[in-house]
C-alpha positions in Angstrom: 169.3 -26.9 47.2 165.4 -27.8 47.3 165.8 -31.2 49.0 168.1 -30.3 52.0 166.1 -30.6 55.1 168.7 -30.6 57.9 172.5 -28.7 57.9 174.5 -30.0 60.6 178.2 -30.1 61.7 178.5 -32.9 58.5 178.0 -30.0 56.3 181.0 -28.5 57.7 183.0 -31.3 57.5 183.4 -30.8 61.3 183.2 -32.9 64.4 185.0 -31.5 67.4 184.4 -34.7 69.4 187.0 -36.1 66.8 189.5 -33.2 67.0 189.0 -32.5 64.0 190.4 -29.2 62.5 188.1 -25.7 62.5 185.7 -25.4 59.8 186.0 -22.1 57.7 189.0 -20.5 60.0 188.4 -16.9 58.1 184.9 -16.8 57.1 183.2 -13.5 57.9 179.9 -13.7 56.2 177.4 -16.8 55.6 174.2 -16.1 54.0 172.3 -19.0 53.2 168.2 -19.3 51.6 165.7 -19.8 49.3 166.0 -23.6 50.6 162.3 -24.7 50.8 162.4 -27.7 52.6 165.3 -26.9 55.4 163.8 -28.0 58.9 166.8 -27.2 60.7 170.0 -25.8 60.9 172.2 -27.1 63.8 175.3 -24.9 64.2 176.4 -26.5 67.5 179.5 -27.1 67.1 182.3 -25.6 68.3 185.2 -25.4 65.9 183.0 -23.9 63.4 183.3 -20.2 61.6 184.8 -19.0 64.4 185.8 -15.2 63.3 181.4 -14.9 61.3 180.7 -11.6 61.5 177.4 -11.4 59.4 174.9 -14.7 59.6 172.0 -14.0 57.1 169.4 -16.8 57.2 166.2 -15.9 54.3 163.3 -18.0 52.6 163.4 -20.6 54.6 159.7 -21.5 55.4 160.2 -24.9 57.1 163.2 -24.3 59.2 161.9 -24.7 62.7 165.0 -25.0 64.3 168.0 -23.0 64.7 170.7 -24.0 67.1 173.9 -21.8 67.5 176.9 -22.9 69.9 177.3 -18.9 71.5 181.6 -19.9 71.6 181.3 -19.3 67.7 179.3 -16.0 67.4 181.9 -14.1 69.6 182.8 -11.9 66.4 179.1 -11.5 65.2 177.6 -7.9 64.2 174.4 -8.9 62.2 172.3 -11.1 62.5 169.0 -11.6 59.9 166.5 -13.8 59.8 163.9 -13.3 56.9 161.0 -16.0 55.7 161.1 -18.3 58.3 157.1 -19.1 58.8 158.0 -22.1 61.2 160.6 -20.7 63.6 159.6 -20.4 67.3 162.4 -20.0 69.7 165.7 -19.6 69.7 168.2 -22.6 71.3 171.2 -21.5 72.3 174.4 -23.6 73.1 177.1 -22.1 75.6 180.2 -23.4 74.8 182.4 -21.3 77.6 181.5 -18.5 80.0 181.0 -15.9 77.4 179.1 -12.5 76.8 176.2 -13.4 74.5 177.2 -12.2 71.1 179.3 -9.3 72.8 180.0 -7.9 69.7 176.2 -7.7 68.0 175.6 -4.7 66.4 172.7 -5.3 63.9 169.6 -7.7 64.8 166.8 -8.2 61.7 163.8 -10.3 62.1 160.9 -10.3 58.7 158.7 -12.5 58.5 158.9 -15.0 61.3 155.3 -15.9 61.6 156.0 -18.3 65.1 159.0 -16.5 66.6 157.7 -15.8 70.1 161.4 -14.2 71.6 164.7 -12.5 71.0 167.9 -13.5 73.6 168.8 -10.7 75.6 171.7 -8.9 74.0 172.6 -5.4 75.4 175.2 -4.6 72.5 172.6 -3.9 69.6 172.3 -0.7 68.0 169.7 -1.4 65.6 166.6 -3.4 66.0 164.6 -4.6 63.0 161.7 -6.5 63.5 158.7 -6.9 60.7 155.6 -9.3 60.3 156.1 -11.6 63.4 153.0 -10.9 64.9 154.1 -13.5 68.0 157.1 -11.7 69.3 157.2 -10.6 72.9 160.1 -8.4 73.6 160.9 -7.9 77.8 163.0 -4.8 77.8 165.3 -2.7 74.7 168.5 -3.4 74.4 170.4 0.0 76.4 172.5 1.0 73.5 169.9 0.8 70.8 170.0 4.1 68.2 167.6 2.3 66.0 164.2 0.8 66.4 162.4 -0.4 62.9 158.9 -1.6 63.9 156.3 -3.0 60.9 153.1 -4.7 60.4 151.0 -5.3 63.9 153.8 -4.7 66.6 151.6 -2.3 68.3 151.2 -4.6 71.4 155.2 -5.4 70.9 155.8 -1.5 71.1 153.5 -1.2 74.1 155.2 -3.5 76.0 158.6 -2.7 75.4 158.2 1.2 76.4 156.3 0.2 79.4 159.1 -2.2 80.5 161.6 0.6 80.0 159.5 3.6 80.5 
């Protein structure tokens, strides 16, 4: 899909304002890439995938927004994000009074040139993050088992042991 530049709740065939039913009631993985000219990918919507457990997001390199409604990633355990030269930050939509992504196991980030943060998320075991030479990290996540650092994350190591040293 070379020519899609935006993925919104049309692409779902949802529109919650509308009452319109829930989009993919039982899907449990979405991996979507290789789409060159993708600027952004609005997931704010409510009645959308509501049981995902694995979001994959990969070759992306004009996507410079992602937006994600928090209500729909209540089942989530991985979360990847791979070739996306343009992505800064993260916007995130809280639908109800929610743990964010409660159940979030897995968290990869490779090649995110811009990316400057990660949301706090205390439930991750395993932290992947290569070539994104602009992320800042405050503190690790209290349950992590596995930390995967490449490519000039020296000052990102720095600061995250001396913030939970």
């Amino acid at each position: 899909m070379p020519k899609v530049k935006r993925i919104g709740c049309e692409f779902f065939g949802s529109d919650s304002s509308n009452g319109v039913e829930t989009s993919f009631p039982k899907l449990e993985t979405l991996d979507f890439g290789s789409m060159d000219n993708l600027e952004e990918c609005d997931l704010n919507t409510k009645d959308v995938m509501p049981r995902l457990k694995h979001l994959a997001v990969r070759d992306c390199p004009m996507l410079k927004r992602i937006i994600l409604a928090l209500g729909n990633l209540e089942f989530l355990e991985t979360f990847m994000f791979w070739g996306l030269n343009e992505w800064e930050d993260w916007e995130m939509m809280i639908w109800k009074e929610i743990t964010i992504m409660p159940c979030l196991l897995e968290l990869s980030l490779d090649k995110c040139y811009k990316l400057k943060s990660v949301p706090e998320c205390s439930t991750i075991k395993k932290l992947t993050i290569r070539y994104c030479p602009k992320l800042t990290q405050s503190c690790l996540p209290p349950l992590l088992e596995t930390l995967e650092l490449l490519c000039d994350a020296s000052d990102l190591l720095k600061e995250m042991l001396a913030n939970n040293g």
